[in-house]
N, C-alpha and C positions, 0 to 999 in steps of 0.2 A: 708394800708391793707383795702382792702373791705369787704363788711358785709358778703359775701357769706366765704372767708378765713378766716374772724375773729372766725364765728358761728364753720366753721373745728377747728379749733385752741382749740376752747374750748371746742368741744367734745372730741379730742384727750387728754387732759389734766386733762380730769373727766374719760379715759380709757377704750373712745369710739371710734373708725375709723370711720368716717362716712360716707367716701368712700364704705368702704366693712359691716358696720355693726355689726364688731365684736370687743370682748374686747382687745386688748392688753394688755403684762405687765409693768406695772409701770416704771420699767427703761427703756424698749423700746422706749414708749414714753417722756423722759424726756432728750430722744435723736434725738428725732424727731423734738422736740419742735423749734418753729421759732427763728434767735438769732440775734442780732444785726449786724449793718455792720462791718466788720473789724473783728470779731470773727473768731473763728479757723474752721469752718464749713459753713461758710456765702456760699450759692450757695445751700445749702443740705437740706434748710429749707423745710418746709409743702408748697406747694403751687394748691391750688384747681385752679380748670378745667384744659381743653384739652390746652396742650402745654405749660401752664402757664410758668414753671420750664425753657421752650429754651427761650421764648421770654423774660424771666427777665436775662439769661443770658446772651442774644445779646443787650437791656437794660441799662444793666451796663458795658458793653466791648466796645458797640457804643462810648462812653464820652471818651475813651482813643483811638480810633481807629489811628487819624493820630498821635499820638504820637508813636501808634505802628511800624512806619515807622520811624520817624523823630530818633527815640532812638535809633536806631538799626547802625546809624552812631556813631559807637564806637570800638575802636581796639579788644575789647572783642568778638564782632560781628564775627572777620575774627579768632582768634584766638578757639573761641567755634567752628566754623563751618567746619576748618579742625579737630578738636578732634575728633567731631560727624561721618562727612563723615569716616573719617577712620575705627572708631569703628561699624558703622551701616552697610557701604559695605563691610568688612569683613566677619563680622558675615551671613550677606545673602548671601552671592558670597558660603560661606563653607554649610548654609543652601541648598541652591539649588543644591548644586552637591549633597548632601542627597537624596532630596525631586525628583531626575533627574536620580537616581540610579536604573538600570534593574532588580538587583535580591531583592533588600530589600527597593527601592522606586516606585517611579509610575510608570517605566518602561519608560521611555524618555517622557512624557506627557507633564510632568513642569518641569521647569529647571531654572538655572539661570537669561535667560530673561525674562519668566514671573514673579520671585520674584523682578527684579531688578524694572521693569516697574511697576507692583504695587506699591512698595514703593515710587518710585517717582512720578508718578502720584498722586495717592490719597494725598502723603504728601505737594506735593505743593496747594493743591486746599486746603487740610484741615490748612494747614498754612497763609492763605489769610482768611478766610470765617468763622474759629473755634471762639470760645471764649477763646480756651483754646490752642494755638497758638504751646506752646515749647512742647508737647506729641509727643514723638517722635512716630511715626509710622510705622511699617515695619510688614511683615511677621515673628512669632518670631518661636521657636523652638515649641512648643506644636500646633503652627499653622499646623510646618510640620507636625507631629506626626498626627495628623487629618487627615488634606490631605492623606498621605498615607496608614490611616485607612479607607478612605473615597473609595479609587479609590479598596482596597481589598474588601469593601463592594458591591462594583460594580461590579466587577469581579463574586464574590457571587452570585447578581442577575442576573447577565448576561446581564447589559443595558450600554451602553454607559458611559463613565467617567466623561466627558467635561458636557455632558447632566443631569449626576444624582447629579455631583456637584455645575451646577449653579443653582438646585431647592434647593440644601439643602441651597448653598448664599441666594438664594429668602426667604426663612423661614428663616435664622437668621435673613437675614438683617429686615425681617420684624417683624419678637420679638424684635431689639434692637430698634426699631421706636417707635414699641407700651412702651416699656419699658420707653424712652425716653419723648413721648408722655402725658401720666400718673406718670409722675415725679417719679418714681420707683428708679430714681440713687439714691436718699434721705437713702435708707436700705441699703447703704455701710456703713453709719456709724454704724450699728451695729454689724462691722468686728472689732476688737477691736488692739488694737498692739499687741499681741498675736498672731493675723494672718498676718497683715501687716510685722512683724520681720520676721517669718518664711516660708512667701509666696515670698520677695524678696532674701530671703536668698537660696530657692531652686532654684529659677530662677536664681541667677547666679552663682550656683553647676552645672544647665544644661550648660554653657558657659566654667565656667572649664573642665567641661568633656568633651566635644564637642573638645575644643580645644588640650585638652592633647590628646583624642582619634584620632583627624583628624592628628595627629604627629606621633605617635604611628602607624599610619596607611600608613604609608611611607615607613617603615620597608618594606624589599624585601620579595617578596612572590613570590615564586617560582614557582607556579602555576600558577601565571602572565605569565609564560614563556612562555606558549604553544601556539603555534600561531603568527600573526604577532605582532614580537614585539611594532613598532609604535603605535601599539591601543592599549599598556594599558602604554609607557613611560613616557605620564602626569602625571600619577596617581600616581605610587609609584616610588622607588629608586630604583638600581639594581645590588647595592652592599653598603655595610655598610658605605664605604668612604663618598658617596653621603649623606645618612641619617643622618649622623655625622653634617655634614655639613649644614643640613637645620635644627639640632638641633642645633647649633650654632646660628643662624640666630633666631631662635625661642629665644633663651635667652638672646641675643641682645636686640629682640622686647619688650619682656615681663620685665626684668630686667631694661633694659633702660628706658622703661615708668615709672617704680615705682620709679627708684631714680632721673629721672629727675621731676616726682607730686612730692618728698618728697624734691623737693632741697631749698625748702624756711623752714626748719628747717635747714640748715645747714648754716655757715660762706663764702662760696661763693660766688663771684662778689658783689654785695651792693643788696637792695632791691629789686631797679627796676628789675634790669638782673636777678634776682633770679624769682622774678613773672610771669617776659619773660617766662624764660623755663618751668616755670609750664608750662602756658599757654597753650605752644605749645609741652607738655613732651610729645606725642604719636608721633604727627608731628615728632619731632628729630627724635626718637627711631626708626619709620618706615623707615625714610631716611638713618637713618645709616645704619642700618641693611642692606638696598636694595644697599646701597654705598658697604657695605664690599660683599657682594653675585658680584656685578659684579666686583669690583676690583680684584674677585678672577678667571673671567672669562680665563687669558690666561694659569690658571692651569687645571681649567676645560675642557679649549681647546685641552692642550697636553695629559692628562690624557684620553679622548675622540678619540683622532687621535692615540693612541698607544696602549692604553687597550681596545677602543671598552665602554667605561662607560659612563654611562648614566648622561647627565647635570641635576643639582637639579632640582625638579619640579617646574612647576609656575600655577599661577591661570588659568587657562583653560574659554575660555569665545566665545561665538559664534561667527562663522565669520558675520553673517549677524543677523538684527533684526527681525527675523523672530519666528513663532511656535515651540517652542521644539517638536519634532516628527517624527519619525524616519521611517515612512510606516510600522510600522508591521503586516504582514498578521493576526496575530489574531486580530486588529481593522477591519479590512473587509475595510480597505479606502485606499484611495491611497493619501489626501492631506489635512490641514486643514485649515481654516483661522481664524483670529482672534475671529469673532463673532459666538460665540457658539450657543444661544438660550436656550428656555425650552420643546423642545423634550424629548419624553421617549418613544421609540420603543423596538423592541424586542429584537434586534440586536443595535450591534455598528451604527447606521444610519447618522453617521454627515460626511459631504464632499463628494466630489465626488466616485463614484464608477464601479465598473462592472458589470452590471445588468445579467450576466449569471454566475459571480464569483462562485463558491460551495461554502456555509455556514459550517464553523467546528465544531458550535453547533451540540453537540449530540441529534438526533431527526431528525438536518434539513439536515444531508448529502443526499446527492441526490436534496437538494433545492435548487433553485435558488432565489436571490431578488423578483423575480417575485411570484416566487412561494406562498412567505407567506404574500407577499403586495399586491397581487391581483391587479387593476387598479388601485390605489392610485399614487399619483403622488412622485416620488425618489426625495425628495430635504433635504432643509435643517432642516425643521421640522419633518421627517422619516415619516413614514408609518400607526404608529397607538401610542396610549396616554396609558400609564401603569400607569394607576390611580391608585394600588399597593405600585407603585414604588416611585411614590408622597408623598404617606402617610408617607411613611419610610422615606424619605426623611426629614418631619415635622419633627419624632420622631428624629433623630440623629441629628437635629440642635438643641436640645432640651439641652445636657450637653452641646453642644459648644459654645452656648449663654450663659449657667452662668459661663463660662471658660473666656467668653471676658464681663459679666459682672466684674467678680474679677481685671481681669488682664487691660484692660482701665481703672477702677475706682482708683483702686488701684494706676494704674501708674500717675493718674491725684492728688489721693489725695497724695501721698509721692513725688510729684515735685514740687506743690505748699503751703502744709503746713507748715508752720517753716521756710520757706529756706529765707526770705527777710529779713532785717536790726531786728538786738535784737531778734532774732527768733520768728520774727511774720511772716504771710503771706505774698503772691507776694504782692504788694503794690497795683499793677489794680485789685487785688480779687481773688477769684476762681472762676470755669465754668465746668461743669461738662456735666449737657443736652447737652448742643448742639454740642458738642464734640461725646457725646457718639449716638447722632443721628445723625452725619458725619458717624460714627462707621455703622451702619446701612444702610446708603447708599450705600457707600466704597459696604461692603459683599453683600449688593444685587445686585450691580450694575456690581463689578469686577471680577467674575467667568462666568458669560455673555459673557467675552473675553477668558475666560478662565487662566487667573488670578486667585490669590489666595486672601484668606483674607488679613487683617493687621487689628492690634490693637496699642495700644499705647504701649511700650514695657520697661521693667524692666531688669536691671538695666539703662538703656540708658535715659530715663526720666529725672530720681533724677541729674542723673550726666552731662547730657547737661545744666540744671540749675547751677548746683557748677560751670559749665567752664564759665557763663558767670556773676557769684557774683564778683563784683568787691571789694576786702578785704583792713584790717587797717593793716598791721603789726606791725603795733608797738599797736598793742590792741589784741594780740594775733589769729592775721588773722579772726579777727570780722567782720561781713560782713557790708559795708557802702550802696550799693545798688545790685539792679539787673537790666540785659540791657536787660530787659524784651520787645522783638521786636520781626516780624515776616519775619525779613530780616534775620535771623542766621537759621531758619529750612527752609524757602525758601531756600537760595542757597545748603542747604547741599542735599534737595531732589534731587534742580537741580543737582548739579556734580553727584549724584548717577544715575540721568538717563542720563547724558552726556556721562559718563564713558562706555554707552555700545557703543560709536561711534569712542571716540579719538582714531588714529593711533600710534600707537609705532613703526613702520618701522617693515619689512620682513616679512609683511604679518597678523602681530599680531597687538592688541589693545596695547593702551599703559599701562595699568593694568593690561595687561599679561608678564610685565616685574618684577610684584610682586611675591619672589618665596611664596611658598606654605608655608614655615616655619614660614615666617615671618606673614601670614593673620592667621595660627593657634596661634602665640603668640600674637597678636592682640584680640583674643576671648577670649585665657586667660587672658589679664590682664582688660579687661572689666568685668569679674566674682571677678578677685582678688580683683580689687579695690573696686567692691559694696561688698565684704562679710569683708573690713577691719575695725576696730573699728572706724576708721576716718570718713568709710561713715555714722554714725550715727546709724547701724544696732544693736539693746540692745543685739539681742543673740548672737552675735559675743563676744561683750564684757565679758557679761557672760559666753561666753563658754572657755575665758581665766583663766576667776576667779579658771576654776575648776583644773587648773596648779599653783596656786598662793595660798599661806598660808594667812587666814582671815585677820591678819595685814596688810597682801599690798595691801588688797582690797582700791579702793578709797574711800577716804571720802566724797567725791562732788556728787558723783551718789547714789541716793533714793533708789534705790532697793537693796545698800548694808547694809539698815540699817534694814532689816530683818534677820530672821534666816538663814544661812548658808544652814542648811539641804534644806529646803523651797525654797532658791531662787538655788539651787541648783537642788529641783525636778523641780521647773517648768519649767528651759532651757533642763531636761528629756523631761518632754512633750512634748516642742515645738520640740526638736529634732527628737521623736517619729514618731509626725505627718507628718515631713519632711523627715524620712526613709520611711512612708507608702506611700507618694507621689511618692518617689522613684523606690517603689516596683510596684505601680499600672503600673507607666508608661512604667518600663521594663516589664510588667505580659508576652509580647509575649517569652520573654526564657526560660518562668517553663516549658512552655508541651506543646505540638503539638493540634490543634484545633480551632475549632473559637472563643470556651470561651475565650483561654486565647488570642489568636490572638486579641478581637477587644475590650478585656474589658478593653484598656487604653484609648477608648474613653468617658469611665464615670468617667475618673481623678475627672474630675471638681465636679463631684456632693460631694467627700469626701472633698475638699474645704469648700463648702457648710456645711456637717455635722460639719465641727471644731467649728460654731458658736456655736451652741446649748451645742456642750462638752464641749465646754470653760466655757459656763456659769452654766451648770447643772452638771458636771463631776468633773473639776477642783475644784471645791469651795468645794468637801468633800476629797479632801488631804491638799489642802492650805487655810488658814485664809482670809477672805476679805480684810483684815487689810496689810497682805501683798502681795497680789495681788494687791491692788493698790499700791504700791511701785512699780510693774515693770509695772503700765500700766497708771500709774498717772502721774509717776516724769517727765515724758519729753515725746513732740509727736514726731513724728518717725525722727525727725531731731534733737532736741537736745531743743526744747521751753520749758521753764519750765511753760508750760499756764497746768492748770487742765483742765482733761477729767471729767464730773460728770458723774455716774452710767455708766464707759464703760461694754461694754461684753466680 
């Protein structure tokens, strides 16, 4: 430590910042404070000047770098990296046909292949280059929710999509620099387990509903009917038989996974063959499932050749790698290309065009291009600069930067805390910086293509780790190590951007022979498994207690040895917080208007307020005494290391 961080060190600890000048409170900074190597926060410490915080992370990650290769030669390696791939392109293949939807997404803008291609780009370069190597990366669900809030705000001002969303990329990506830059990831630790429990617990409430809703949404809808039918037979079923049938397959998925992860509790083949099938419990469950859907294809055949019925749905995916984008005359273009830019003109102005076309802005009919660009040259940076448009831009990257401050940090700290041998840390340490300044690049770099964001993503993180802990059974599946390498997220990106090329014969990909039942059961059991008490979630656990009489509470777990009433309000609270999440995110279905249309883009800032209520709110219903009972006895994995003064 040098003299310039030692002199911080001790003004912070007399409850002084000497960064900003101002006092801090007592436990804040007792949380700040710098801590030894191998502690439960090592990477989060105080670290004075510009960049200090990446460069001690690349630092201490350099000393392990070709081991990060060399390790990754391990059966665990192949068996994590089909878990991941399945669970990660699922989830975005059902995101994108969301985020790809004409009446309630962006209108054909973005779709499948730009969520497919972000994720696997940024993931392979961020899996080589991070400190923090296994964060899984992808576009996640509150991403879409943005984006489609993003492209409604554009519409609003009437500029271009592609244009007004790679300024808003350019202002996050450059808040999460600066962020990064001035070691700012360090105030995640005063998110306490309180909001780690009920922030991964809502994330994958969105996964469950996502995937029951994408099921649900198969069901025949008759209003489908109108028209040619070939353009909506992807999408839904077209008689109940078919629905049946891909609810089959969904239970398959979703079922199969859970009892092939839970078959090393059971008497089953010996050890090894029992570990097998965890291993690869999604892998089976997927195959099977796809095994019984086409085994049953010569009934599908006849049924099809006799009734006219429609074969189950399958994942729908572009014939070519090309721009989602479909010409609609209200863009005013006739084609797009990859590279967007930072135009803001008055009109939709990206790609080519008809310079005598009529404008359908109200105002410009009777205009032409000409008309309101005067001699200015028609290309790809339009006609004139909405310094306006800019500004707005600033302000709304404004909640979706402390939305990918929680959801990166978060997903970095509940994947490497606890999770390695005796519930200590990954063994190479944690990394936080230079991860979260990847983060940063990624969003300013990847809406430029027009591409979407990605962050590090929950539940997927925690649980790409659990696939590759190699366990004791006979010590009650105690973890002996981690194959903690950067070969299992490489290839998984890779097959994710592969997959938008492999042929499957007659014309299709060969991931379009996945039906649609089976990639919705796949979404749920990636939710079911992060909210089961196994994943180490407390308010799960808790929220059993509240069906179970005080004697059968456990005796092992700390927070049962408070009052009843007490640890009983505070999984209210958390629960509380995680219905208003709820509520904020749905607000577009209370009532017609913009309020309610675009105020689920300030989600993230009631994030934000749970710290302060946690610590000033909660402590005048429950005793300090037992509130650390549920935020002391164990960190969000199951370590019995002490938290001092959490929030």
């Amino acid at each position: 430590m040098d003299l310039r961080e030692a002199t911080e060190m001790s003004s912070v600890r007399n409850g002084i910042n000497s960064s900003s000048g101002v006092y801090e409170d007592e436990d804040d900074v007792a949380l700040l404070s710098a801590e030894p190597a191998g502690s439960r926060y090592q990477g989060l410490e105080i670290k004075s000047g510009l960049c200090r915080a990446v460069m001690d992370d690349y630092a201490r990650r350099s000393k392990v770098y070709v081991s990060d290769f060399t390790d990754g030669f391990h059966l665990k390696t192949l068996s994590a990296t089909m878990f991941m791939f399945f669970a990660t392109f699922a989830s975005t293949v059902a995101l994108g046909v969301v985020v790809d939807d004409k009446a309630t997404g962006t209108n054909n803008c973005m779709g499948v292949t730009e969520l497919l291609l972000s994720l696997s780009i940024a993931g392979m370069v961020h899996s080589i280059f991070s400190g923090c190597p296994m964060a899984v990366l992808r576009p996640t669900g509150p991403i879409t929710l943005f984006t489609i809030k993003l492209y409604g705000l554009a519409q609003a001002l009437d500029v271009d999509f592609f244009s007004w969303f790679a300024w808003v990329g350019f202002w996050v990506g450059l808040y999460m620099i600066l962020i990064a830059a001035f070691n700012l990831c360090r105030y995640i630790r005063l998110a306490s387990r309180f909001l780690h429990d009920m922030f991964a617990f809502f994330v994958c409430t969105i996964y469950i509903h996502d995937g029951i809703a994408g099921l649900v949404g198969l069901w025949p809808d008759a209003s489908k009917q109108i028209g040619d039918r070939a353009e909506w037979q992807d999408d839904n079923c077209d008689g109940p038989a078919c629905w049946y049938f891909s609810f089959i397959l969904f239970g398959i998925t979703l079922f199969g996974a859970l009892f092939f992860n839970a078959v090393t509790s059971t008497r089953l083949l010996n050890e090894a063959g029992r570990e097998l099938i965890k291993d690869y419990a999604l892998t089976i469950a997927v195959f099977l499932a796809i095994f019984v859907g086409y085994a049953s294809q010569p009934a599908q055949d006849w049924a099809h050749s006799n009734n006219n019925t429609q074969y189950i749905p399958h994942i729908t995916l572009p014939s070519t790698v090309t721009p989602t984008f479909n010409g609609l005359v209200s863009h005013n273009r006739t084609s797009r290309g990859w590279f967007v830019g930072l135009s803001l003109s008055p009109r939709r102005l990206l790609g080519e065009y008809n310079t005598t076309e009529q404008f359908d802005k109200p105002g410009h009919h009777g205009k032409n291009f000409s008309d309101i660009c005067g001699n200015n040259e028609v290309g790809a940076f339009g006609c004139e600069f909405d310094t306006a448009s800019v500004f707005l831009a600033a302000l709304a990257a404004i909640p979706i930067t402390f939305w990918f401050y929680f959801d990166q940090l978060f997903s970095c700290l509940l994947h490497q805390i606890g999770m390695g041998p005796d519930g200590k840390n990954l063994e190479k340490g944690a990394y936080y910086h230079s991860s979260f300044l990847w983060m940063g690049i990624f969003n300013m770099v990847l809406p430029l293509f027009g591409l979407p964001f990605v962050t590090a993503s929950l539940p997927h993180s925690p649980q790409f780790v659990r696939a590759l802990q190699v366990t004791n059974p006979k010590k009650g599946g105690a973890v002996r190590k981690v194959v903690d390498s950067r070969l299992a997220p490489f290839f998984m990106y890779l097959l994710c951007g592969v997959a938008l090329y492999l042929p499957g014969g007659d014309g299709r990909k060969l991931l379009q022979l996945v039906p649609k039942g089976v990639v919705y059961g796949i979404l749920t059991f990636v939710g079911v498994a992060g909210v089961l008490p196994e994943s180490g979630n407390q308010l799960s656990k808790r929220a059993l207690l509240l069906f179970s009489f005080p004697s059968e509470y456990p005796k092992s777990e700390k927070y049962t040895g408070s009052t009843t009433y007490n640890m009983h309000l505070f999984t209210f609270f958390q629960a509380t917080a995680l219905g208003i999440c709820w509520l904020i995110t749905k607000s577009s279905s209370f009532g017609q208007g913009d309020f309610w249309e675009y105020i689920g883009i300030f989600f993230p800032l009631w994030i934000v307020a749970l710290i302060p209520l946690r610590k000033k709110f909660i402590p005048l219903f429950i005793p300090e005494e037992d509130l650390s009972l549920y935020l002391d006895s164990e960190n969000s994995h199951g370590s019995e290391q002490k938290l001092a003064n959490p929030v």
